[in-house]
N, C-alpha and C positions, 0 to 999 in steps of 0.2 A: 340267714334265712330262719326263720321260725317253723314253731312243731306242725306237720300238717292235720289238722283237724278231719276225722274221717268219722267223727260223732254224725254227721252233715248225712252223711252214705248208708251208714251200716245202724243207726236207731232205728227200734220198729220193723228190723227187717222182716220178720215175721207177719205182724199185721199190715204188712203192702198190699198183698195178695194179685191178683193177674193185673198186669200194665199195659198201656195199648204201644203200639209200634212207635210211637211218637218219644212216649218216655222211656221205650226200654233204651231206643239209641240213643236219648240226653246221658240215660247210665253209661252208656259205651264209652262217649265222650269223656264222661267223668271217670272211668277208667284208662282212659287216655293219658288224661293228664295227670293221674298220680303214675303210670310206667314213666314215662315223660320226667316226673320229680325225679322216681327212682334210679332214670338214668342219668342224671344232671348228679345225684349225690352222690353216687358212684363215680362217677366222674372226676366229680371236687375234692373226694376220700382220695383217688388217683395222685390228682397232682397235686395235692397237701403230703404224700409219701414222698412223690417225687422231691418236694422242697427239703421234707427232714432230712432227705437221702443227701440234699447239696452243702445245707447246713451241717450233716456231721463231717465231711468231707471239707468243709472250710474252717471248722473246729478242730480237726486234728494238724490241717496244715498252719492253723493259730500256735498251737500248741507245739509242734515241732520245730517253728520257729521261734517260739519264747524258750523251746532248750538252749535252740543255737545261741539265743541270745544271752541267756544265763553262762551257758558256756565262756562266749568271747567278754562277758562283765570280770569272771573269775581270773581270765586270761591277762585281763586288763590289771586287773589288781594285782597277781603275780608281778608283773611286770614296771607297777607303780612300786610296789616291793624293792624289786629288784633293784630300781634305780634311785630308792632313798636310801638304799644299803651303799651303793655305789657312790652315791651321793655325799651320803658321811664319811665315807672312805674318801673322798675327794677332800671335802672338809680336812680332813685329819691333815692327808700328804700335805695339802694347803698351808697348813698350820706348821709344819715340822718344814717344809720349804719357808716359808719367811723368818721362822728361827733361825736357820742355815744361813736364810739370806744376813738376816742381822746380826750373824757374827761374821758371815763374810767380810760385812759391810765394817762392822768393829774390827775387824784383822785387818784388814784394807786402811781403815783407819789406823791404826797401831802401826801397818808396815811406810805409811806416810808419814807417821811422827820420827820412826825411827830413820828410812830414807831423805826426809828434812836436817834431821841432825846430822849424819852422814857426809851428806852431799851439800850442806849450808852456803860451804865454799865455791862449790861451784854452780855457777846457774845452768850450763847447760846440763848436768847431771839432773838438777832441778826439775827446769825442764820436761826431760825424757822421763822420769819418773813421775810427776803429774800427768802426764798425756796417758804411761800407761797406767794409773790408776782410775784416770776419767775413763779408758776405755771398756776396764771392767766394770765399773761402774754401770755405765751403759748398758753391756752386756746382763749385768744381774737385773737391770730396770725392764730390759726385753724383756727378760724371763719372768719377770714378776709379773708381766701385764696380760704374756698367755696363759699363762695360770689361769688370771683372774677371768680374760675371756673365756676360756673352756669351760668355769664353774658358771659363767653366767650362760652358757651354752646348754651344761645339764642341767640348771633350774627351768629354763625356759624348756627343754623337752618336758622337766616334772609337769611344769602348768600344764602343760597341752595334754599331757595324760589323763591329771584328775580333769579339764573340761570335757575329756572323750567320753571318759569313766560315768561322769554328771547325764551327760546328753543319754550313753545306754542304759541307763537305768531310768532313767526319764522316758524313756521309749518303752523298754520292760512293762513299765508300770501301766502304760496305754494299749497295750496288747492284754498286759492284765486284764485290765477294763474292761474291752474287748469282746476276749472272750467269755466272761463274765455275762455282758450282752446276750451273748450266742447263746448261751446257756440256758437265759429267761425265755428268748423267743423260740428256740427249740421246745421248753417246755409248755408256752402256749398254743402251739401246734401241736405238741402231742395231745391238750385236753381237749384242742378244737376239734382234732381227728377223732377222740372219742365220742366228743356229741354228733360228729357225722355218722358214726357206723353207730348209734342208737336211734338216731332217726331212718337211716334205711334198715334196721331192722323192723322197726314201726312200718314203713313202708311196705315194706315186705309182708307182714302179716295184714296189716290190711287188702294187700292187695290179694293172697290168699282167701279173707272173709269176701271179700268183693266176687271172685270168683266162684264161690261158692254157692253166696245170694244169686248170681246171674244162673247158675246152673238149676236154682230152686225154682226161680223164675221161667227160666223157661221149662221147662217140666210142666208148671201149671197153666203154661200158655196152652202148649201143646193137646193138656190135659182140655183147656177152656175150647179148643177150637176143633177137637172132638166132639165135643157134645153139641155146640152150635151147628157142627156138620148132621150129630145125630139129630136133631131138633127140624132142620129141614128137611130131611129125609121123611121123617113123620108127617 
């Protein structure tokens, strides 16, 4: 809405001088419609409060969910911590278990060279020492393969962490945004609200001069319709 011009009303008020019935109530009218403005702007001042009032209210609950979310990012990364620590500790027993393994596996071997020579003579001695040798064997081959699953088990937790970790800070940063947004349009309502409350104070004082003019006005009617009264009389 643009400034309301009341150059239109209040020029010249002084040289008007007495107006007939006709034009004082065009004035009325035209005081009509500037209360009329001033109630519309008042108005619009109203619910432009109301809005900043919703918008700070959606900016703080922005804002206290981008803590939580910083929060649970830090939590995250603890945790991402926690399990490369765990991780490399994995790593390690990993490592010092298939050294174990491969000396088992060398003892194992060293105890069939020597139970070969041993038992040469006889096959079923043979035998029953090959079967139990395959069976440890076996045994250490199970063992080697949980291992490896359980370590393929906490690298696939790792991944899923740092994708979690990716996705809330990707989120973080669009709440950033955000409220960032809030922040502009909050402060173009606050400057729209100030050109409302300087056009109703414009409003306001014209409508003050307007009252004033009508009061001078009529004063001089009253004055005019004296003397017209005293003119007939004579």
């Amino acid at each position: 809405m643009g400034v309301i011009d009341f150059g239109l009303y209040l020029r010249d008020a002084v040289q008007i001088g007495i107006q007939s019935p006709m034009e004082m109530s065009q004035r009325s009218q035209q005081m009509a419609a500037i209360l009329d403005q001033k109630n519309y702007l008042e108005e619009l001042n109203r619910h432009l409060n109301a809005t900043v009032t919703n918008l700070q209210q959606k900016l703080e609950g922005m804002q206290t969910a981008n803590t939580l979310m910083k929060e649970d990012i830090a939590i995250a990364k603890n945790n991402i911590l926690q399990l490369q620590q765990e991780n490399s500790i994995l790593r390690s027993e990993k490592e010092a278990l298939l050294e174990e393994h491969r000396k088992q596996m060398q003892t194992a071997q060293d105890d069939i060279d020597t139970e070969r020579a041993a038992y040469h003579m006889s096959r079923q001695g043979l035998d029953t020492m090959y079967k139990d040798i395959q069976q440890r064997l076996r045994l250490e081959a199970l063992g080697k393969q949980d291992l490896e699953k359980e370590l393929e088990q906490e690298i696939s937790t790792k991944r899923e962490l740092e994708i979690t970790l990716r996705l809330l800070e990707k989120d973080a940063k669009a709440k950033q945004n955000s409220l960032i947004n809030l922040r502009k349009e909050m402060d173009a309502l606050r400057l729209n609200n100030n050109d409302l409350l300087t056009k109703l104070k414009m409003t306001e004082n014209a409508l003050c001069n307007k009252t004033e003019e009508v009061k001078v006005m009529g004063e001089k009617l009253t004055k005019f319709d004296n003397m017209q009264h005293t003119e007939h009389m004579d």
